[in-house]
C-alpha positions in Angstrom: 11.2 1.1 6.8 13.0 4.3 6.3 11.7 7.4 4.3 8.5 5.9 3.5 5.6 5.2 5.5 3.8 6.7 8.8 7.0 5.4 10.3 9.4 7.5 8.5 7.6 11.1 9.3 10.0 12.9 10.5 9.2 15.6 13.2 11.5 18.3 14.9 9.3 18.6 18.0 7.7 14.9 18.4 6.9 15.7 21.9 4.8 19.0 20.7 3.1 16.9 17.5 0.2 14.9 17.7 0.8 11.7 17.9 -0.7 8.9 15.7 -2.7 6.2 17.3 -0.7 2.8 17.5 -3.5 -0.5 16.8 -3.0 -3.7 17.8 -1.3 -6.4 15.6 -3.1 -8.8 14.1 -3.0 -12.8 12.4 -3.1 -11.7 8.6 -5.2 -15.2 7.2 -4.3 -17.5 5.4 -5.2 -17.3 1.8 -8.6 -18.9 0.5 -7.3 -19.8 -3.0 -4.3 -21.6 -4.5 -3.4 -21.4 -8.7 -0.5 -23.5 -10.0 0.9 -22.6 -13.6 2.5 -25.1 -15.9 3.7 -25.2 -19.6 2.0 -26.9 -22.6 4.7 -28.4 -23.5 5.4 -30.8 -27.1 2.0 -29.3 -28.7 1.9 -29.0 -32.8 1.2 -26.9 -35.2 -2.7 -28.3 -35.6 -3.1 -27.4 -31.6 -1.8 -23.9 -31.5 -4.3 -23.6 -34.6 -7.2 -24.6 -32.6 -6.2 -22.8 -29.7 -6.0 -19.5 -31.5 -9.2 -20.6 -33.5 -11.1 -21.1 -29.9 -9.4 -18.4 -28.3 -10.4 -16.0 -31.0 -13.8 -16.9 -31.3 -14.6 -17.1 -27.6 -13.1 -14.0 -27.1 -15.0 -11.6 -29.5 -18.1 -13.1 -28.0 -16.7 -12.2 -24.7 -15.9 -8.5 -26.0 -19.7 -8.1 -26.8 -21.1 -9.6 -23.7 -18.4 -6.6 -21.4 -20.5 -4.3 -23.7 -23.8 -5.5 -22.7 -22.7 -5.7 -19.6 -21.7 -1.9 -19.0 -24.5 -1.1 -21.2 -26.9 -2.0 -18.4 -25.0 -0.1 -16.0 -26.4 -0.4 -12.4 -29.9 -1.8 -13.8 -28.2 -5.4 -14.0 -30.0 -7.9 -12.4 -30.6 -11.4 -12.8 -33.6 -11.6 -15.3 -30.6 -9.6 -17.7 -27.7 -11.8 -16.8 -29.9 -14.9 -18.0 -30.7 -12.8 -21.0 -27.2 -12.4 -21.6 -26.2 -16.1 -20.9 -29.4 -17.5 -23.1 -27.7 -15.4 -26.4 -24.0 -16.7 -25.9 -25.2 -20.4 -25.6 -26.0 -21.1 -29.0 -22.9 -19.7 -30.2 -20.9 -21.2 -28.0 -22.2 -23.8 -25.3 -24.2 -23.5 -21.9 -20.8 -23.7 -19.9 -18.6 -21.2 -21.9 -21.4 -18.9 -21.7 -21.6 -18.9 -18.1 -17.8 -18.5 -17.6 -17.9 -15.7 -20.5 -20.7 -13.8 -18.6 -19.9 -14.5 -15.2 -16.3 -13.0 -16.5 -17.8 -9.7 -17.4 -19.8 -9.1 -14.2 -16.2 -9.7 -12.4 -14.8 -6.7 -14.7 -17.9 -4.9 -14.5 -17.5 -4.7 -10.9 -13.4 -4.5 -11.0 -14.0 -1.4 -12.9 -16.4 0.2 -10.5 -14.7 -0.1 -7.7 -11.4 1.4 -9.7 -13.9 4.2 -10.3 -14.9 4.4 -6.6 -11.0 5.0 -5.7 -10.8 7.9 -8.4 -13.3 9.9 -6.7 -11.8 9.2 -3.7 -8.3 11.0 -5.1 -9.8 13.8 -6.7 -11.9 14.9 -3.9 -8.8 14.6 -1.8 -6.9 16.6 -4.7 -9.1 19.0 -4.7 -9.5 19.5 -0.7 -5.7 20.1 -0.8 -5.3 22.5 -3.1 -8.4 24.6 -1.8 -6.9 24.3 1.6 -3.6 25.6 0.5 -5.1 28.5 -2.2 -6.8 30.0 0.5 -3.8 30.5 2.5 -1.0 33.7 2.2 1.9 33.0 0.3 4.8 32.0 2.0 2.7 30.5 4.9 4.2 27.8 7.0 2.7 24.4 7.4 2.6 22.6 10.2 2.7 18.6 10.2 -0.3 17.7 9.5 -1.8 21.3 7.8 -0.1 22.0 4.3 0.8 25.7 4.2 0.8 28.5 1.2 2.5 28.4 -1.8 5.5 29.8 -2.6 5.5 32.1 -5.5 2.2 33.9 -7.1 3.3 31.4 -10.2 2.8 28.5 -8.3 -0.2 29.5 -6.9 -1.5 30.4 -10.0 -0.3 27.3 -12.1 -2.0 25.2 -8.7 -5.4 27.3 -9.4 -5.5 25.9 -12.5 -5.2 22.3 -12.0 -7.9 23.3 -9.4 -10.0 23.8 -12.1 -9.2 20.9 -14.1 -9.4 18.4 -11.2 -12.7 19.9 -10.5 -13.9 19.2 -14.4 -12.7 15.6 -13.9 -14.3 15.1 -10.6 -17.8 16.3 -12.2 -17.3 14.2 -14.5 -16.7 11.0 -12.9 -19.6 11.7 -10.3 -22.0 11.6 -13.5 -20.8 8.0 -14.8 -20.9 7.0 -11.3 -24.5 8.4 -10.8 -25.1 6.6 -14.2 -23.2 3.4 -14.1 -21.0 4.0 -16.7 -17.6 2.3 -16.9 -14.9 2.7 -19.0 -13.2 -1.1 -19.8 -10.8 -1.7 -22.4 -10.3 -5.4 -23.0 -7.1 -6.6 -23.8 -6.0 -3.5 -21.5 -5.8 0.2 -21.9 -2.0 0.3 -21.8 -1.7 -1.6 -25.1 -4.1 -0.3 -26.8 -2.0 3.1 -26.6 0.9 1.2 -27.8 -0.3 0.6 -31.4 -0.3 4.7 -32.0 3.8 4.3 -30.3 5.6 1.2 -31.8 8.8 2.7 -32.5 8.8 3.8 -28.3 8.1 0.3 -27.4 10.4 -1.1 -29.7 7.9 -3.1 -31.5 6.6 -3.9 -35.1 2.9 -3.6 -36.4 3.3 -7.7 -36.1 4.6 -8.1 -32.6 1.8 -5.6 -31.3 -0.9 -7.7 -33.1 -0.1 -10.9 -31.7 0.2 -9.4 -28.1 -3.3 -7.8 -28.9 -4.9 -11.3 -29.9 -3.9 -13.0 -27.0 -4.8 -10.6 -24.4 -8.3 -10.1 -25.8 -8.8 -14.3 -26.5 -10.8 -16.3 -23.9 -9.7 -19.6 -22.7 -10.7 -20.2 -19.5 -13.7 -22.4 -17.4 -14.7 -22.9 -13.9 -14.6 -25.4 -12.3 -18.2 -27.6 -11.1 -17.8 -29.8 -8.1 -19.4 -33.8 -9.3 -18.7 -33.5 -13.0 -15.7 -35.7 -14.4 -12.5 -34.4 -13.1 -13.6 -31.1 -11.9 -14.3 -29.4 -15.1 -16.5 -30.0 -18.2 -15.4 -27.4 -20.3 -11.4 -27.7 -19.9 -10.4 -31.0 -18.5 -7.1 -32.5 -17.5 -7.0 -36.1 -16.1 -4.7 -37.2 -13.4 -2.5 -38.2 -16.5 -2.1 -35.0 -17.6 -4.0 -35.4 -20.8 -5.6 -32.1 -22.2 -9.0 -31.9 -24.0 -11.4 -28.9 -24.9 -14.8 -28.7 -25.2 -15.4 -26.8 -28.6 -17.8 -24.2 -29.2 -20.7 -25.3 -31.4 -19.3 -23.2 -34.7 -16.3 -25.2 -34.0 -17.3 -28.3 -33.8 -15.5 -29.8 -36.8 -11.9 -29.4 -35.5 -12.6 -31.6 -33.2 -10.4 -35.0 -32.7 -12.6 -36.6 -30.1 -16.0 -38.2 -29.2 -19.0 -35.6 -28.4 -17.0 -32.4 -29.7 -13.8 -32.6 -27.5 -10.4 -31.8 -29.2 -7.5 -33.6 -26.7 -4.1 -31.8 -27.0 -0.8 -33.6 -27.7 0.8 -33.2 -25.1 1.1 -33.7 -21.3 0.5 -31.2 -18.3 2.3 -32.2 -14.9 1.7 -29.2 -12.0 4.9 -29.1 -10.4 4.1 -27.0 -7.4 1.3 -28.6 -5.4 0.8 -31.2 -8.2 0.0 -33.8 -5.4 -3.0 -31.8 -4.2 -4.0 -30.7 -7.5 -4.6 -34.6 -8.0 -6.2 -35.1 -5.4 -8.6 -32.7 -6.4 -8.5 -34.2 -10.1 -9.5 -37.7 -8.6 -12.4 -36.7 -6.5 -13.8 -34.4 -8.9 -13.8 -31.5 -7.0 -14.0 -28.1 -8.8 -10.8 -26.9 -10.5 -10.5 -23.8 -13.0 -8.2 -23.6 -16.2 -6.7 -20.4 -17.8 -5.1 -21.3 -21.3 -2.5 -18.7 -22.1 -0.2 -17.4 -25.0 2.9 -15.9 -24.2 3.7 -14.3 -27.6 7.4 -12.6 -26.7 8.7 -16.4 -26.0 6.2 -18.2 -28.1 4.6 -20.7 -25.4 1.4 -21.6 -24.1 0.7 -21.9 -20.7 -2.5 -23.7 -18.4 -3.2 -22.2 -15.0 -5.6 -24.4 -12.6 -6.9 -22.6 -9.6 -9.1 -23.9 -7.2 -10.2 -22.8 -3.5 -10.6 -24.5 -0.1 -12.2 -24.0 3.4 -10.7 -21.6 5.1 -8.4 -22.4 7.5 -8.6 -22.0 11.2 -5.8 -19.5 12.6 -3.1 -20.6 14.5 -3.5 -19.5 18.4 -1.3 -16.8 19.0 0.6 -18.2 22.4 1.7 -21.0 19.9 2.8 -18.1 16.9 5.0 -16.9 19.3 6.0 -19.5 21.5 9.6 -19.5 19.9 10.1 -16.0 19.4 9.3 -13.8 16.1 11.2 -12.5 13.2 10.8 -8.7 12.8 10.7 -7.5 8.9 11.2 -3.9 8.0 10.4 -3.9 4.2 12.1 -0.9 2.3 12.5 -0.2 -1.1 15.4 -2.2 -2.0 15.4 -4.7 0.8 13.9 -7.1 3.3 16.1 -5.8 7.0 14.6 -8.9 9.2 16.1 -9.7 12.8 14.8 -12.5 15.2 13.7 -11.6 18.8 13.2 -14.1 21.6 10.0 -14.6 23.7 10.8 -11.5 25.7 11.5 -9.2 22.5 15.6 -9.1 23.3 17.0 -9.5 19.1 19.4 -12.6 19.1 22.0 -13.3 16.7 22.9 -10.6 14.0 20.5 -8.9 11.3 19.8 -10.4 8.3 19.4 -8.3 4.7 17.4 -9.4 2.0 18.1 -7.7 -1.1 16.0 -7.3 -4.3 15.5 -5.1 -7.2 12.2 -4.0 -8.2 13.3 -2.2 -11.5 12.4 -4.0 -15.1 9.5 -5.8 -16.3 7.0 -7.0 -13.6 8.0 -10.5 -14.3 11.4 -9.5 -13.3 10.0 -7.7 -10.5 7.8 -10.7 -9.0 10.8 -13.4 -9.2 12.7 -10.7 -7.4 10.0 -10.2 -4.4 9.4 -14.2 -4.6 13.3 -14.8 -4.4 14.0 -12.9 -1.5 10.6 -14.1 0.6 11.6 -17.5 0.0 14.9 -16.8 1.4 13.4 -14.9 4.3 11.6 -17.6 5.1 14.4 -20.6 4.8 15.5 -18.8 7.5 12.5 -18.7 9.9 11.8 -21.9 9.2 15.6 -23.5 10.1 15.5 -21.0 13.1 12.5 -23.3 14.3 10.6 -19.6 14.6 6.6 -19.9 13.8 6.0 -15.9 13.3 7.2 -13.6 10.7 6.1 -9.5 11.6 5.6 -7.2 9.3 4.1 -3.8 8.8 0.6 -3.0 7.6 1.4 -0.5 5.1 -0.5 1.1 2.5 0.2 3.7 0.4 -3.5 4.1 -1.3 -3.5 7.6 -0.5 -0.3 8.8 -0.3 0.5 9.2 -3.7 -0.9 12.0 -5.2 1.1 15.1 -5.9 -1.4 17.6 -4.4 0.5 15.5 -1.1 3.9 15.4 -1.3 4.4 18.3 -3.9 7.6 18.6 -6.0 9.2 15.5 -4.2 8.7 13.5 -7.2 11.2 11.0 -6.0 9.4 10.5 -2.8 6.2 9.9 -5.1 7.8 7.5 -7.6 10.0 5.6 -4.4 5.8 5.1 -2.9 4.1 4.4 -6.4 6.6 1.5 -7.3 6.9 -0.3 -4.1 5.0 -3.4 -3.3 2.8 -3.8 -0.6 -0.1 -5.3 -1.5 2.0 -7.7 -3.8 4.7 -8.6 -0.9 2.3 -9.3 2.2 0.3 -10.7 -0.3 3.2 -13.4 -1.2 3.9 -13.8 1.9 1.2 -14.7 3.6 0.9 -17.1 0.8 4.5 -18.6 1.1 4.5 -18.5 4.4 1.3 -20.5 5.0 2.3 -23.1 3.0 5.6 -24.1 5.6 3.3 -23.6 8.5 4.3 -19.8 9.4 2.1 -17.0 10.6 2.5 -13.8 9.2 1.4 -11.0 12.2 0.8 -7.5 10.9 1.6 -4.6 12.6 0.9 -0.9 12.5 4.3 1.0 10.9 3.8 4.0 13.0 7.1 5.5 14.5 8.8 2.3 13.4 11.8 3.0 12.3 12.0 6.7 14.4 11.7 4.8 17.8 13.9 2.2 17.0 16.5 3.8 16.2 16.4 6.0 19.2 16.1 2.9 21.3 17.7 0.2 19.8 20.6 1.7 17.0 23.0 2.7 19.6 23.2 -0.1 22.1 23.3 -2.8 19.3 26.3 -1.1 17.5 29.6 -2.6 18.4 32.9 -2.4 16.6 32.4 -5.7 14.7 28.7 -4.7 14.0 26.9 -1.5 12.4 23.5 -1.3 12.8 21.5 0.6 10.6 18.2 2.6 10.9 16.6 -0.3 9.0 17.8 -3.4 11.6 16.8 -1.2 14.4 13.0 -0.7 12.6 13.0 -4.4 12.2 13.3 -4.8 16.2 10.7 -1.7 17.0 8.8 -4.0 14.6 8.7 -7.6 15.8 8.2 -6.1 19.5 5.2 -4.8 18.8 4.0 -7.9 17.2 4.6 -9.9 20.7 3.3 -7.3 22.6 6.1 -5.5 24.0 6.8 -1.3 23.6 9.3 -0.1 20.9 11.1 0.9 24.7 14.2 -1.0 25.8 13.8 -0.1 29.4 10.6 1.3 31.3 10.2 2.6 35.4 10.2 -0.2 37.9 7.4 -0.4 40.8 7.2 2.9 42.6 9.2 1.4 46.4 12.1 0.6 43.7 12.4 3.3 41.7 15.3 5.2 43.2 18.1 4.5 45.6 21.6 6.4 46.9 22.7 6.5 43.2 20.0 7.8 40.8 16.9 6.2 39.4 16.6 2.4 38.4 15.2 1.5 35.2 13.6 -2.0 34.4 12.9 -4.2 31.3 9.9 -2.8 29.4 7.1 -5.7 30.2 4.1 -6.6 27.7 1.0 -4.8 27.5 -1.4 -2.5 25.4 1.2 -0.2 24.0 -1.2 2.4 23.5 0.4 5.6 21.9 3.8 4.9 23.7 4.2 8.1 24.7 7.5 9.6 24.4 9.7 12.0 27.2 8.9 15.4 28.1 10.3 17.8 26.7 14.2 18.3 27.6 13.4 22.0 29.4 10.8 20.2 31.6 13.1 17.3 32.6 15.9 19.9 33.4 13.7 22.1 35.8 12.7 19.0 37.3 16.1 17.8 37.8 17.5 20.6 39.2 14.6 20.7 42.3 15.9 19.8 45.9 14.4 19.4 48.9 13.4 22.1 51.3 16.1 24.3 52.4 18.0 23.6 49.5 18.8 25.9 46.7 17.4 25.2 43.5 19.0 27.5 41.7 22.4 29.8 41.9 21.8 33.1 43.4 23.6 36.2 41.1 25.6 38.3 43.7 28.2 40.8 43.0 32.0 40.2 42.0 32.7 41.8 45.1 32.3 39.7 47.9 34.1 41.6 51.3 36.0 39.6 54.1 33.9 36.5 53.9 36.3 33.7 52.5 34.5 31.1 50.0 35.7 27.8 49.6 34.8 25.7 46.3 32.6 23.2 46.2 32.1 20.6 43.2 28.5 19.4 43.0 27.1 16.5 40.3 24.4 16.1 39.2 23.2 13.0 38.9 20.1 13.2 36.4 21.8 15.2 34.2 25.6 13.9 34.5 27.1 17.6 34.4 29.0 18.9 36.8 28.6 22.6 38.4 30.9 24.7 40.3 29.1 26.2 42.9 30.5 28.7 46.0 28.9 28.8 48.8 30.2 30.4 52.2 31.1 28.0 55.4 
């Protein structure tokens, strides 16, 4: 990918720099868990009313159980979480108390390991800018060493938020020490929202109903043995939806031992046949019941997981070649390479735009992968390459300075989210997904693979060529088109041969020497041969000089030499 990633560092003297450490690709797995989604579709007005009536109830016991919860802090242990459980049940039942409580100890521990990540960036903040207040102003960096600021404004303005990132870190070190989390339910963003309405375009109304069904509970796991995979929320093969009420609620019900059965019909579109299979064995299956307030719909999500699955071997991943995928910000740039890593065919683009809602943003990334992979799939190709990037700690501005567009291009893209889809789509069409590291990606192929692809009726761009550098590596090969042959072959009465790059452990794939080293070298000759033109005087007597036109054959220049017969 270009501009964004270890691949995209761009260096004046690579040859000089340290170079980073390239690791070998790897068989991303295939996902453990599947969840399906599907529309309540036909339900009256008496259902939404018990929905909302459930939803709400469950939901403020579920708001006092994540206090409890954080209240105990890192003192939790089992002899509490029964504690916990055993004052839920008689408000609710056995079952929703354990999904209510076994729900908090998932947030719990969400939210401590959100707080782990914090520290993380402030210590890093705060390494920075100690790094670069201690050095003169003005100084020069070098690629991996920030330098000094500027201007004695910046570097008083960064001393500042020294300080300040120093207060937070203290902070946060305490409620780490202490266990303390801070969890909003319903979510932190919305909560803001109510005190800006008029920003988010939204009435006192609209924000309420959003607030209600974020912070209501509708949802039960699944128990392997019990009738249909779930005793709290159960759908038959039929599709027919009933509830288990809570015990305060046990007069809405419409059905025998506290049940209330929904009017209408669920049918699971995607992977509906293995959902009922699941159904009909009573294996485990969870439900989610959701409200969508901006279009007024609610929505059951059944998730469920399964063995995992053994990997494919990698001789048959790549026995038909490999589809190289350089993911940018706007775009998929994929190209397929055969078993010996030549590209076949022409590049393929993938466009999406990852600008809008996140709904908007997700159909975009799905739209595009399942394109992607119509392709792989009709090409009769088993492997799809991509790179293994994260940008967990290349965000922060103590990094990357003033380049806020840099910083806003690397917050909004989706890596987690797009390997995370694809390894998902592509497992269930039988494709591996091979992950590879994204160093010097898109710098070493285009210096080996931009030029000698571009033709009049085809332009290759920086991205097509990355896409090459990386399904290469995935099979094995270097980012290098050509490599030295055996040491007998490498030379004969014209210059030196070259040879196809073969597989191997690419190691750091070291680049040329420097172009003043390769120059000296090229100009050495054997014994009793100059190496170099001798300076003489304009004057040169009675001897008579004839002109001589030498080439060079390393460095394809030709010199005019004078030497006496």
């Amino acid at each position: 990918m270009d501009a964004v990633g270890r691949g995209e560092v761009e260096v004046s003297q690579v040859s000089k720099a340290r170079l980073w450490s390239i690791q070998a690709p790897f068989l991303v797995p295939a996902p453990t868990g599947v969840a399906v989604r599907d529309r309540l579709k036909g339900l009256i007005p008496g259902d939404e009313a018990v929905l909302h009536a459930v939803g709400s109830h469950q939901g403020s016991l579920a708001s006092a159980d994540l206090a409890a919860r954080c209240a105990d802090g890192t003192d939790h242990d089992k002899d509490s979480w029964a504690a916990r459980k055993r004052e839920l049940t008689p408000a609710s039942s056995s079952r929703w108390a354990g999904a209510i409580t076994r729900a908090s100890n998932e947030q719990w521990a969400l939210a401590r390991r959100g707080h782990l990540a914090h520290l993380h960036r402030l210590r890093a903040g705060i390494d920075t800018l100690r790094h670069r207040l201690s050095q003169p102003l003005g100084a020069q960096g070098t690629r991996h060493v920030p330098g000094g600021y500027r201007t004695p404004q910046e570097w008083h303005a960064k001393s500042r938020r020294l300080h300040a990132l120093q207060s937070r870190h203290a902070a946060a070190v305490a409620d780490w020490e202490t266990g303390r989390v801070r969890v909003v339910r319903g979510g932190k963003r919305l909560a803001n929202t109510r005190h800006h309405l008029g920003e988010a375009h939204l009435t006192e109304t609209q924000w309420r109903a959003r607030w209600e069904a974020a912070r209501s509970f509708l949802q039960a796991n699944g128990e392997s043995g019990k009738r249909h995979g779930n005793e709290t929320i159960r759908i038959t093969p039929g599709g027919e939806v009933s509830i288990k009420l809570p015990a305060p609620l046990a007069y809405l019900a419409n059905a025998p031992h506290g049940r209330y059965v929904l009017s209408c019909r669920v049918a699971f579109a995607h992977r509906g046949t293995e959902w009922a299979d699941r159904v009909e064995a009573d294996r485990a299956v969870a439900y989610r019941l959701h409200h969508d307030t901006d279009r007024d719909r609610w929505y059951v999500t059944a998730s469920w997981t399964h063995p995992p699955v053994r990997q494919v071997p990698w001789e048959a991943a790549l026995a038909h070649g490999v589809i190289g995928v350089d993911a940018n910000a706007d775009h998929l740039a994929a190209w397929r390479l055969d078993t010996h890593g030549n590209p076949v065919g022409d590049p393929r683009r993938f466009d999406y735009v990852l600008s809008g809602a996140a709904s908007h943003r997700d159909a975009q990334v799905r739209h595009a992968l399942s394109r992607l992979l119509r392709w792989a799939t009709g090409c009769g190709v088993a492997a799809i390459a991509v790179e293994d990037l994260d940008f967990a700690a290349e965000k922060t501005r103590e990094k990357h300075g003033r380049r806020k567009k840099f910083r806003r291009l690397i917050s909004g893209f989706p890596t987690a989210r797009l390997r995370a889809r694809l390894t998902s789509m592509a497992h269930a069409v039988g494709v591996a997904v091979i992950a590879v590291d994204p160093a010097y990606t898109s710098k070493w192929g285009a210096a080996h693979w931009q030029k000698p692809l571009t033709s009049k009726n085809r332009k290759v761009s920086r991205h097509d060529a990355a896409s090459i550098a990386v399904g290469r590596r995935a099979q094995g090969y270097p980012v290098r088109r050509r490599t030295a042959p055996p040491p007998h072959h490498r030379s004969d009465g014209v210059g030196p041969r070259t040879a196809q790059a073969a597989p191997g452990v690419s190691g750091r794939e070291e680049l040329r020497r420097p172009a003043p080293e390769r120059a000296h070298d090229a100009h050495r000759r054997t014994e009793g041969t100059r190496t170099r033109r001798t300076s003489a005087s304009n004057t040169v007597g009675d001897v008579p000089v004839t002109q001589v036109w030498v080439q060079d054959s390393l460095l394809n220049t030709a010199e005019k030499r004078f030497e006496a017969p």
